[in-house]
N, C-alpha and C positions, 0 to 999 in steps of 0.2 A: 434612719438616714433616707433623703428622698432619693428616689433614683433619676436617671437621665434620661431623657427622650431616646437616646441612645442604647442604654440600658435595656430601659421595658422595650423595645423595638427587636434587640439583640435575644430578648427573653422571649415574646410574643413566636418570633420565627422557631423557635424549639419549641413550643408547642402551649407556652405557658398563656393560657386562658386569663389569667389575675395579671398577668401586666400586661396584656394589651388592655384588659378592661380598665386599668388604672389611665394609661396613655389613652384611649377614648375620653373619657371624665375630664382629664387635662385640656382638652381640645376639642371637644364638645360643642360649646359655646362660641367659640371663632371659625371653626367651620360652618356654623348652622347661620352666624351672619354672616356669612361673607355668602353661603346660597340662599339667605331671605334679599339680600341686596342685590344677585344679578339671576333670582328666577321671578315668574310671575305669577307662579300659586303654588299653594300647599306639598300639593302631590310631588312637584317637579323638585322641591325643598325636601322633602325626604327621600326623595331618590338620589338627590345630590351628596345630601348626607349619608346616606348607609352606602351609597356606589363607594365614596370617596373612603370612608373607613374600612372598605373592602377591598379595595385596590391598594388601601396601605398594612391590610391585614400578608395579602400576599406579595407585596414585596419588602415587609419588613426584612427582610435579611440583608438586601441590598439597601437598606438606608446607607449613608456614611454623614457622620454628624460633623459641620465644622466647628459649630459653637455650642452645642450637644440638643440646639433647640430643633424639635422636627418642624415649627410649624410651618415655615417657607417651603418645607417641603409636602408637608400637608395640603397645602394650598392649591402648591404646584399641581396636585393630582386633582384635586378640585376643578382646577382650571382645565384639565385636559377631560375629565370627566365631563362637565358644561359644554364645551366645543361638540363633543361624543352627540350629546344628547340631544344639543340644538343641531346637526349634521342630521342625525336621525329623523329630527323633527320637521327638518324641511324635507327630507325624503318621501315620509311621510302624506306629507301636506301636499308635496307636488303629486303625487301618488291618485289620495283622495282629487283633488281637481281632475286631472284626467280621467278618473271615474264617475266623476259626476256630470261631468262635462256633457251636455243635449246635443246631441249631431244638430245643427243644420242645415234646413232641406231647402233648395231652393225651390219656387212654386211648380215647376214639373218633376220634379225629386219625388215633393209633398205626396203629387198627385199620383206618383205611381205607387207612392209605399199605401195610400188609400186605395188603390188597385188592387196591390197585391194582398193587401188584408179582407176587402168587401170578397178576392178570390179564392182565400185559403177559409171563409165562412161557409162559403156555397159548393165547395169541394164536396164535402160530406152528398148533398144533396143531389149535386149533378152527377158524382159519380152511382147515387141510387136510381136516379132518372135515365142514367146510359144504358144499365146493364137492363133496364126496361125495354133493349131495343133489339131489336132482330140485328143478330151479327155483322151483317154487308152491311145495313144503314149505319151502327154505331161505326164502321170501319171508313164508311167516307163522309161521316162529320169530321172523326180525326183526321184522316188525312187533309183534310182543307182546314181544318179549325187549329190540328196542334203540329200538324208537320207542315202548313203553309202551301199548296197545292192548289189553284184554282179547280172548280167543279170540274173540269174538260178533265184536267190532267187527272182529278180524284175519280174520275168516272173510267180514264183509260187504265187506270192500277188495279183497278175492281173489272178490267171487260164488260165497262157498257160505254156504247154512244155517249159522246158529249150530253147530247138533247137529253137522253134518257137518265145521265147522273144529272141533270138539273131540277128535273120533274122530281124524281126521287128526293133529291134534296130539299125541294121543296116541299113536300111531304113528311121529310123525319123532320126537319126544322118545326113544324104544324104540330106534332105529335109528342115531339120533346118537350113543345111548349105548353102541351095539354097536361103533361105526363109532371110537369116543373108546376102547373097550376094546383095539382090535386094534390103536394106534397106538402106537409108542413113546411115554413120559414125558419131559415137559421134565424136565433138568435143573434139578433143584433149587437145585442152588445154582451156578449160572455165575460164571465167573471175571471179577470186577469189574475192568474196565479203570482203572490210574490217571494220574495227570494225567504222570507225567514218564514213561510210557511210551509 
């Protein structure tokens, strides 16, 4: 005697592995059209399929049969399983766009992030060129050059005459530049590390 959607669904939820296999085989076939008719490839069609016989694997106990057929209710889970997946899929997607998405720079943007890149090259270099320098000189480049200090002012933080920090300055400036000539060149264009290596 064949049993009922009801039946094997009633069987399944107690543990029995051969009627739910039987009620898969029943329904097999109208589940796997109905997600060849509202997915758009393969992958998406078997995940529609086995989601959907898995979401009726565990709520087989609460089926209640009106006319003992499951597959309205079958479907039912189909359809909420698809909604699922296509919700997922735009999350997804909006996801990937925002990730992919290239900043735009407008042309003084542009030109500072070339700034700041030609600066973080020449780091290496100028920081090997500073420590080339008698301590007071390398102290009132920085003061003028990173903390913003006119010579006068960089001359009176060090105790020299205005006159005297500018001579001076003009002198390490002469010397950094001899000192930046004899150095190797950063490499202009270093090899950009990427993310899956």
């Amino acid at each position: 005697m064949t049993r009922t959607d009801g039946e094997l669904l009633a069987a399944a939820a107690q543990g029995d592995g051969a009627a739910f296999g039987c009620f898969y085989r029943r329904h097999e076939q109208r589940v796997l059209a109905y997600a060849v008719s509202h997915c758009i490839g393969a992958s998406d069609v078997a995940d529609l399929v086995a989601e959907t016989f898995l979401q009726a694997l565990v709520s087989a106990g609460r089926f209640r049969p009106t006319d003992g057929n499951a597959l309205p209710w079958l479907l039912g889970i189909s359809r909420h399983v698809l909604a699922r997946q296509r919700r997922s899929f735009i999350r997804r997607q909006r996801l990937v766009d925002q990730l992919s998405a290239v900043p735009a720079f407008t042309p003084d943007e542009a030109s500072a992030v070339d700034a700041a890149i030609d600066a973080a090259r020449l780091a290496p270099t100028l920081t090997t060129a500073l420590s080339g320098l008698p301590a007071k000189d390398r102290e009132l480049l920085l003061l003028i050059a990173r903390d913003g200090l006119d010579p006068a002012q960089a001359g009176a933080a060090l105790g020299m005459t205005p006159n005297a920090a500018r001579v001076r300055l003009s002198r390490v400036r002469k010397r950094l530049q001899g000192i930046l000539t004899d150095l190797p060149a950063p490499d202009p264009h270093p090899e950009v590390p990427h993310a899956h290596d």
